[in-house]
C-alpha positions in Angstrom: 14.2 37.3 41.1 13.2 39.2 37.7 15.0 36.9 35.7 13.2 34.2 37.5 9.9 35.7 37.3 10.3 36.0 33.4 11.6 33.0 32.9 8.0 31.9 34.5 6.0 34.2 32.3 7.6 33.1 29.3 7.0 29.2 30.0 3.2 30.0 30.2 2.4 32.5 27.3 4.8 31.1 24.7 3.5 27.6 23.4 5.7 24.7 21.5 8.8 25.2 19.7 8.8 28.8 20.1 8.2 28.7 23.8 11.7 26.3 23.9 13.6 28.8 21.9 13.2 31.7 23.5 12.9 30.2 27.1 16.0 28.4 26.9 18.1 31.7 24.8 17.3 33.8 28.5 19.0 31.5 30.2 22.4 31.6 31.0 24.8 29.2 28.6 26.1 27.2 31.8 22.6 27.1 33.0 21.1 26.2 29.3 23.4 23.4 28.7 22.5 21.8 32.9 18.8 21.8 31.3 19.4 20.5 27.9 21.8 17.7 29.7 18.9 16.7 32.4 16.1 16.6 29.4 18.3 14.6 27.9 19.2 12.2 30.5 15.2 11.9 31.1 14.5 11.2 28.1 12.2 8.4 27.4 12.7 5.5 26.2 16.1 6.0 26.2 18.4 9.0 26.8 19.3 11.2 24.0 22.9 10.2 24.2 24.0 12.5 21.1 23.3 15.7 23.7 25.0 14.5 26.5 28.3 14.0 24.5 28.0 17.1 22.4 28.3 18.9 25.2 30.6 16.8 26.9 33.1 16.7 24.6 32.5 19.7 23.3 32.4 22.5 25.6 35.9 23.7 27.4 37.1 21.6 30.2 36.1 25.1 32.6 32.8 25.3 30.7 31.9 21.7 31.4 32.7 21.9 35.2 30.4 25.3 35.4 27.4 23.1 33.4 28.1 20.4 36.4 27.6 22.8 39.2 25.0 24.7 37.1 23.1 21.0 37.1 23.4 20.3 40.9 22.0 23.6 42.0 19.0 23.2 39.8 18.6 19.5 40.2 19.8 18.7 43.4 21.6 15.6 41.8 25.1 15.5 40.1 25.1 14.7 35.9 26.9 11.4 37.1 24.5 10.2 39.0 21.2 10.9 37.2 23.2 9.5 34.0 24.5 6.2 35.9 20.8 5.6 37.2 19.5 5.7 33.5 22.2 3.7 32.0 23.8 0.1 31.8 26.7 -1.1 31.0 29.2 -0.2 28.0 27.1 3.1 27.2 27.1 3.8 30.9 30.7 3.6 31.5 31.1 5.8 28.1 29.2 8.3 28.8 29.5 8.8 32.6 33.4 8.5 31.7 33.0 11.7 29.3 30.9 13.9 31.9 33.1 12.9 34.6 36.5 13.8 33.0 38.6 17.2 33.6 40.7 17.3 30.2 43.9 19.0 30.0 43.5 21.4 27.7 46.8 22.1 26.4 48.1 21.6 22.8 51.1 19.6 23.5 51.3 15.8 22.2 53.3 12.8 23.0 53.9 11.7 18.8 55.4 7.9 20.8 52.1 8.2 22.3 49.7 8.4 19.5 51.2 6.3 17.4 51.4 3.4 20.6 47.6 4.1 21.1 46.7 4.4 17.3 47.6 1.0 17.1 45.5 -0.3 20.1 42.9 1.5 18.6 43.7 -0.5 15.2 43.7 -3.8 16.9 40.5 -3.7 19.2 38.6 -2.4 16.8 39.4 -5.0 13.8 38.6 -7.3 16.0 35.2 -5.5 16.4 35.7 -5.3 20.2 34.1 -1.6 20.2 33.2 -1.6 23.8 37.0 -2.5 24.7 38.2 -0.4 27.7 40.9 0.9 26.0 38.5 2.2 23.2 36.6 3.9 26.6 40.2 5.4 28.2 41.4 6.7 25.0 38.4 8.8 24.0 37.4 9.6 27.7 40.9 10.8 29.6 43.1 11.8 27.0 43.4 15.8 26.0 41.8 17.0 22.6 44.6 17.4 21.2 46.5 14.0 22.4 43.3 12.5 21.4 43.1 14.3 17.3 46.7 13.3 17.3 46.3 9.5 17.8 43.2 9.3 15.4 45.5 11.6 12.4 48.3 8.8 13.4 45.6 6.1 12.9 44.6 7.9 9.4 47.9 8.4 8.5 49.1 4.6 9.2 46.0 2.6 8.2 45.2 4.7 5.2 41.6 5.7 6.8 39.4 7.1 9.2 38.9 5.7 12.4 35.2 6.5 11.2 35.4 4.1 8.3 36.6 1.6 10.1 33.5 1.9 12.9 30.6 1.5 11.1 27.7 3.7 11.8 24.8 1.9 12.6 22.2 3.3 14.8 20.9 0.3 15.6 23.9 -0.4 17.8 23.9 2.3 20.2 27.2 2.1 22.0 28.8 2.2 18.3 26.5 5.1 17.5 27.9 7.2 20.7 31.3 6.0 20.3 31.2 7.8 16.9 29.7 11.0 17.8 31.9 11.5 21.0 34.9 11.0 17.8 32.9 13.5 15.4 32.5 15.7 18.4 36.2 15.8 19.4 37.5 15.9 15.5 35.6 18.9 14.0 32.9 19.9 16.5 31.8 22.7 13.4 31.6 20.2 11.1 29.1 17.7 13.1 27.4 20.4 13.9 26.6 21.0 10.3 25.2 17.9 9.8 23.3 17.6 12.9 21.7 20.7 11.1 21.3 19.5 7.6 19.7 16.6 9.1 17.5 18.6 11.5 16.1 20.1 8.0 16.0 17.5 5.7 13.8 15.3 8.5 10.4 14.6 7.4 8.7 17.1 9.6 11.8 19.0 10.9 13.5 18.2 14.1 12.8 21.3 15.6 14.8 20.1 18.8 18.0 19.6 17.4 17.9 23.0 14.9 17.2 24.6 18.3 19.6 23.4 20.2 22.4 24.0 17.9 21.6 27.6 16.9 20.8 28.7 20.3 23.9 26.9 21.5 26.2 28.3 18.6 24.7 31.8 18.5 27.6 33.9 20.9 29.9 31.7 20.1 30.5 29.6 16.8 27.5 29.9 14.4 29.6 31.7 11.5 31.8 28.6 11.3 28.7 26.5 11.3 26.8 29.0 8.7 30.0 28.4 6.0 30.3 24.9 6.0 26.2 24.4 5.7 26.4 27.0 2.4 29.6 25.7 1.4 28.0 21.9 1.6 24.5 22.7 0.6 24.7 25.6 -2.0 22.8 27.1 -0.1 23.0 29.9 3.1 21.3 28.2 6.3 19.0 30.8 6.8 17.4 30.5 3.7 17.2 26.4 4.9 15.9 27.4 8.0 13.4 30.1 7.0 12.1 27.1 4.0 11.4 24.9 6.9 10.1 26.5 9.9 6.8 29.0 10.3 5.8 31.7 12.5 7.6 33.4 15.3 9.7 30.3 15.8 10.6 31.2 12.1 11.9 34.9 12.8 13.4 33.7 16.5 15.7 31.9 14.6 16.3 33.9 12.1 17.4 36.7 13.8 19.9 34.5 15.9 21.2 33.5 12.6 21.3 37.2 11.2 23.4 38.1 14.7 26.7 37.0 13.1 26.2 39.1 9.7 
């Protein structure tokens, strides 16, 4: 009941991107990620499909099942279903296919196996067939680590990224999500970065998605995050952040930056 009561003050006295920050940081991470997933399913015109697989294929297998349960008791509607109803075709049956799986988490890998699906992989997608189902069952059902081991096979055969191969165009939104559910499952630190470095370099700022990452990161794997930006920009991220932002949005973020040192 308190926590519900000042969750209620906070949404009317804080204002903008301040008001975001701090009201979802008193949530609870499970809870947090349930809202950040329906916003992002709501989205209009389209969904923002980048936060749906960040956390999709980012979080724990556990964590993601807890954000699911977390979503229906808030929203009375499972993630599948709100996603399904705001989706068609390929991009549906991606995405719903990445919210609906249970991983196994283990570190074990089938080397016959990568290799087998690195070269499917290979084949579909030099024939530019990016929405092929096996493309959608690979990334989707497979465990982290079967999945990193395939695409290092594919590297390690082809002489390239899968990522060089698929080429990112924006413009072609199945494409665009088949590559960040990749990014997310390679290196989640390092997309995280650039989600970052992007957020900042924006004309304006995109104060959503430097939010969402700090907040998201802050108990968990900012430090990570914090190295790569300085080791990529020359630069720390607070002093990025603190360039680029104003008021007490400014020194909210700050100090969730400063929680690490």
């Amino acid at each position: 009941m308190y926590q519900e009561d000042l969750v209620k003050r906070l949404e009317s006295e804080l204002s903008g991107d301040f008001e975001k920050a701090v009201y979802r940081w008193t949530l609870d991470p499970h809870d947090r990620d349930a809202v950040l997933l329906n916003v992002a399913i709501n989205q209009l015109p389209i969904p923002d499909y980048r936060v749906i697989i960040e956390i999709s294929c980012i979080r724990s297998h556990e964590e993601l099942l807890a954000i699911k349960c977390a979503y229906q008791i808030r929203y009375k509607h499972s993630v599948e279903e709100d996603l399904a109803q705001h989706t068609t075709g390929d991009i549906r049956q991606l995405l719903v296919g990445l919210v609906s799986v249970y991983r196994y988490d283990g570190k074990e890998i089938n080397a016959r196996l990568a290799s087998f699906e690195a070269e499917i992989l290979h084949r579909v997608i030099s024939e530019k067939v990016y929405n092929h189902e096996e493309n959608i069952r690979i990334i989707t059902t497979r465990s982290k680590a079967q999945v990193l081991a395939t695409l290092n096979q594919f590297k390690d055969d082809y002489d390239t990224k899968i990522t060089k191969y698929l080429k990112d165009d924006s413009s072609h939104e199945y494409l665009s999500a088949l590559l960040t559910a990749i990014r997310c499952i390679c290196d989640h630190h390092k997309y995280y970065e650039k989600v970052v470095r992007c957020a900042l370099n924006k004309p304006g700022t995109d104060e959503n998605s430097l939010t969402r990452v700090i907040i998201t990161s802050a108990e968990k794997d900012l430090k990570e995050i914090k190295e790569l930006f300085q080791k990529r920009n020359s630069m720390p991220l607070e002093h990025a952040v603190g360039k680029e932002t104003s008021g007490d949005y400014k020194a909210f973020l700050l100090t969730l930056l400063g929680k690490e040192d």
